[in-house]
C-alpha positions as CSV (number, residue, x, y, z in Angstrom):
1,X,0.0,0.0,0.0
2,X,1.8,3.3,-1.4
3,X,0.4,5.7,1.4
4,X,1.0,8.9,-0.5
5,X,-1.0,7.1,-3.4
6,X,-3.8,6.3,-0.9
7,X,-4.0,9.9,0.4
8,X,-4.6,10.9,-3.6
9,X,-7.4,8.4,-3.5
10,X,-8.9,9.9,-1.2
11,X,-9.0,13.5,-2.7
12,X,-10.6,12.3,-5.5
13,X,-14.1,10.8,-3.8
14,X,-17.2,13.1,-4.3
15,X,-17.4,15.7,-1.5
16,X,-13.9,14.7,0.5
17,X,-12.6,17.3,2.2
18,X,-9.1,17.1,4.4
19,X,-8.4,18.9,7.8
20,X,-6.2,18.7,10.4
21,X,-6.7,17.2,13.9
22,X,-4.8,16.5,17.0
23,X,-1.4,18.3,16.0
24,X,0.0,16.6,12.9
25,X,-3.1,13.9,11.5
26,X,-4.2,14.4,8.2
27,X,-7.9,13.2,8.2
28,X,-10.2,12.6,4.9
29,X,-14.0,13.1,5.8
30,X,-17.3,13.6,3.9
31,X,-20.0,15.2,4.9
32,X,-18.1,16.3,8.2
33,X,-17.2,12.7,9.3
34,X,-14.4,10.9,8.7
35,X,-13.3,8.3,6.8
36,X,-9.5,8.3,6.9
37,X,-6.6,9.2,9.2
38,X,-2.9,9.3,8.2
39,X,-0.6,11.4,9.9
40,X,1.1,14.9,7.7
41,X,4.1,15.0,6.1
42,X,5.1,12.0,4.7
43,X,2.7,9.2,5.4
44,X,3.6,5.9,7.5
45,X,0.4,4.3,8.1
46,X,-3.7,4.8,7.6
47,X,-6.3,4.2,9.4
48,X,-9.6,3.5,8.0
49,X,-13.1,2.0,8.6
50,X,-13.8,-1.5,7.3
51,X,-17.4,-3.6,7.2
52,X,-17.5,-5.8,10.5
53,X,-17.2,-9.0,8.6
54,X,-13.5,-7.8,7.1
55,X,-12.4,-6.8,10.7
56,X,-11.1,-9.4,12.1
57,X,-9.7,-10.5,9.0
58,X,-8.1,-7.9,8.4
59,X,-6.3,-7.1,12.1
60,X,-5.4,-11.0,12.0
61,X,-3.0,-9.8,9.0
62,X,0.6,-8.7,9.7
63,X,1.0,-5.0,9.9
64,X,-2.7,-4.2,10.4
65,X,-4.7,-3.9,14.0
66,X,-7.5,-2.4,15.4
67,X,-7.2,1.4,15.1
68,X,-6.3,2.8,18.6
69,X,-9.0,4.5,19.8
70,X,-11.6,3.6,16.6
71,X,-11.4,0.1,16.6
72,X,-15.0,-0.1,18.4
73,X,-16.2,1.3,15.2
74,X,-14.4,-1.1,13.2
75,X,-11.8,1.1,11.8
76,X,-8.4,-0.4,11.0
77,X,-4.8,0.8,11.1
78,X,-2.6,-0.7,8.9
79,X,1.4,0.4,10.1
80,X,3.2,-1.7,7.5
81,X,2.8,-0.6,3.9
82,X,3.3,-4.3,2.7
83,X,0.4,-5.5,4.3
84,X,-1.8,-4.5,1.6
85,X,-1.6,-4.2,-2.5
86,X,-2.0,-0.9,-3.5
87,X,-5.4,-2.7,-5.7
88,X,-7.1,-3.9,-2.6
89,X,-5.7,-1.0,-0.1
90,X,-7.7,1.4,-3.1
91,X,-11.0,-1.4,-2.8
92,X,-10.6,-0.6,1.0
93,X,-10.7,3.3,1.0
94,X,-13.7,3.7,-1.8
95,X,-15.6,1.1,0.9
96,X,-14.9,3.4,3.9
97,X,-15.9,6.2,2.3
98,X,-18.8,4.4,1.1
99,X,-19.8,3.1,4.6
100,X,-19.3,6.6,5.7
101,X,-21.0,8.2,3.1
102,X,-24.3,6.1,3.5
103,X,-24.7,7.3,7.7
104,X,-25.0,10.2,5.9
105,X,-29.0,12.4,5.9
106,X,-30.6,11.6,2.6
107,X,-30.4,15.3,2.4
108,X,-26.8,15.8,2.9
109,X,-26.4,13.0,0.1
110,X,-28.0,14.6,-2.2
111,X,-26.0,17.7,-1.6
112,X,-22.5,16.1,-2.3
113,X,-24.2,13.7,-4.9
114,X,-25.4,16.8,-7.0
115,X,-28.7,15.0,-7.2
């Protein structure tokens, strides 16, 4: 998983926007929540939220656990950038935004959908 690559994908999604929190993370969020966390600078992990089924999959894979402080919501952090491919790390991000994205009101939705 190329994390500066990752941090592109993440620009791209309709209605991302990117802020900083607590000192030096970088976070990706739509519609006001988030849906990714790396730090600033030059990226050396990610965390992101994954559907409860991939969970403990996914934190049962080297370099990947439970996001600290997240992992209640089923968000993952993955510390070692081997862990993924950059194809299924990409299939990962568009699937936390998407989870994200659909807590979202019908009319905030629409708003970012253009709908």
């Amino acid at each position: 998983m190329n994390f500066d690559s990752a941090k592109s994908l993440c620009r791209t999604f309709p209605g991302a926007t990117e802020s900083t929190k607590w000192d030096n993370d970088l976070v990706f969020s739509v519609g006001d929540k988030m849906f990714a966390v790396t730090n600033l600078g030059e990226a050396t992990g990610m965390s992101f939220k994954v559907d409860d089924e991939r969970f403990l999959e996914l934190t049962d894979q080297p370099g990947i656990i439970p996001a600290p402080y997240l992992a209640r919501a089923k968000w993952v952090y993955v510390e070692d950038a081997n862990a993924l491919g950059d194809e299924e790390a990409a299939q990962l991000l568009r699937r936390s935004y998407e989870l994200v994205f659909g807590k979202l009101t019908k009319k905030v939705q629409r708003e970012i959908s253009g709908a």
